[in-house]
Structure formats: C-alpha cells, structure tokens
C-alpha positions, 0 to 999 in steps of 0.5 A, a space after each residue: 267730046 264737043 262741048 258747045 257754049 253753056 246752057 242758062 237755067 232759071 228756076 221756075 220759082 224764084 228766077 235764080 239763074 243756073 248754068 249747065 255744060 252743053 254736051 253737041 257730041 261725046 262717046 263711052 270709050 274707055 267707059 265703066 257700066 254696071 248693071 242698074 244703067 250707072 256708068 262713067 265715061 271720061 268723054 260723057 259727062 252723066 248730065 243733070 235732069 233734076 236739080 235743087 235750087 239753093 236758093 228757094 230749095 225748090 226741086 225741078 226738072 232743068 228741061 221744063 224749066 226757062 233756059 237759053 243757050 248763052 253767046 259767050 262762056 262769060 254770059 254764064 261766068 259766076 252762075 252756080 252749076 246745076 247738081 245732081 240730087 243727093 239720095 235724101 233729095 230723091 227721097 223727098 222728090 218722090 214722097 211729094 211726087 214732083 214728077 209731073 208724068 211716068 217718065 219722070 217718075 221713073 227716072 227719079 226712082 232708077 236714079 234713087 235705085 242708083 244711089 242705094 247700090 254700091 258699085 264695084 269697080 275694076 277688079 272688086 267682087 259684086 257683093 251681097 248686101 241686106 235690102 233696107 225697106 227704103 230700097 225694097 219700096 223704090 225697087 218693086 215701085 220702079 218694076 210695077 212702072 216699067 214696060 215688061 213688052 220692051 225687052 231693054 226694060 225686062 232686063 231692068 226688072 230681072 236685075 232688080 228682082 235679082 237685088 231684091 232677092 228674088 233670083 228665080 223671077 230673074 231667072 224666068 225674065 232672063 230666059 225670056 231674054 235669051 230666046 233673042 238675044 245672047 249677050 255677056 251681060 245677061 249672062 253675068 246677070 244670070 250668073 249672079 243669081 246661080 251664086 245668089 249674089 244681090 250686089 250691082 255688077 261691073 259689066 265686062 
C-alpha cells in the first residue's frame, strides 16, 4: 500500500476542516470478503464517503464537499478524521434523504444493509437470524434501485432475496447467473439457500 499526503476536508456548512488517509495504490491480499460487498484487507483501508461533522452535525459526502491535498503531513496535524456513519446516522441519512442522486441512495442503503448483518469470520458457520422491519424496509428498497440487466447487481439482488428470506427468488436469479458464469461464490450463495440459511457468508 502507497499512501500519498492527506486529503483536507471542509464541511460545506460550517468550514470545520477534516482530514482523510490518501490511498495512490493498495491490494486485497490476504483479505476477508463476504457476500453483502463487505471486506477487510489489511493493504486497503475501507475509505469513508459519508461522514458527519462533529461540529454542526451535518451529514455529507466528503467528494462534494471543499477539499485539497495537503503539502506536508503536518498541513493536516491536529485535524479530526473523517468516520464512517454509525448505523443510526445512515438510518437518519436516508429518512431525510441527504443523497442528492441514485447512486447515492444506494450507496447509503448497501452500507446500512452492511451494518445490520453479522459477519462471520474465519471458521464461524453463517448463521440465520430473524428480519427486523428496519432491515426488511432497507433491503427490498436497495432491490427496487439496483440494475437487474447488470449481472454483478443481480448477484446483489439474489443475496439480498436469500436474507430476506426469499431462497426461491434467489434461486431463480442465480440460475440466471450460471448460464455465464460458474463461479465459488455463487455456488456458496446457492448453497445457503439449499439449507435455508439467511445469515451473510464469508467467501472462501
């Protein structure tokens, strides 16, 4: 991993200023993924897109917001760093509709899906877990937004059928999948819903 000088951010409300690690390259080796997107790689650093300034509690997208890439690390010395949003603040982002477009909408809603799943890790069994209607709402939302012509997001809309429960939908979408593409993770997907299993999985 290459990390370039920091990135200086300004809340667009109140001008308080903000830094961020500036990532020029990095790599997933020796990462864990799981099958909502979520991962971890120790050489890629999950970077924050929303963030909430502590100062004037306005939620906001660091890339529409003022910023400028700082000389020296000791331009950005004593600045805050931006966080990712807790789930009550993506909660709240999407009830008051922050996101100015789609994209946005679905960005907050996967991350929200994220947040309310558990992941299981190294040797732990997926699990099955009861849908709360907070999570019910989100997930049919994010498949009513997604591309069901783009196959990576038909993959999405299966795995979040097969935690809402829904293993047959999921079954149907990953047998379109298959007639191009034959891949582990579909199959571990296609697994779960032979047993049932509603709980995020840790792909091998």
């Amino acid at each position: 991993m290459i990390i370039g000088n920091p990135i200086i951010i300004q809340c667009p409300v109140c001008n308080t200023n903000y830094t961020k690690t500036s990532i020029l390259s990095g790599n997933t080796f020796g990462g864990h993924f799981w099958s909502d997107g979520s991962f971890f790689a120790p050489m890629l650093p999950d970077q924050v897109v929303f963030t909430r300034c502590t100062e004037c509690n306005t939620i906001f997208n660091i890339s529409n917001s003022p910023y400028h890439e700082a000389l020296n690390y000791e331009d950005a010395d004593g600045l805050p760093t931006v966080e990712h949003l807790s789930k009550s603040e993506l909660l709240e982002a999407i009830e008051k509709k922050i996101y100015i477009n789609t994209n946005e909408e679905i960005y907050l809603r996967k991350r929200l899906w994220q947040k309310l799943n558990n992941h299981p890790w190294k040797d732990e069994m997926p699990s099955t877990f009861a849908i709360s209607p907070e999570y019910r709402q989100n997930a049919e939302a994010l498949i009513n937004l997604l591309d069901k012509s783009n196959e990576d997001e038909i993959l999405i809309i299966a795995e979040l059928h097969r935690n809402l429960g829904n293993f047959n939908e999921c079954i149907v979408l990953i047998n379109k999948l298959f007639e191009n593409r034959k891949e582990e993770r579909i199959l571990q997907i296609e697994n779960a819903c032979k047993k049932k299993i509603n709980g995020t999985l840790q792909y091998k």
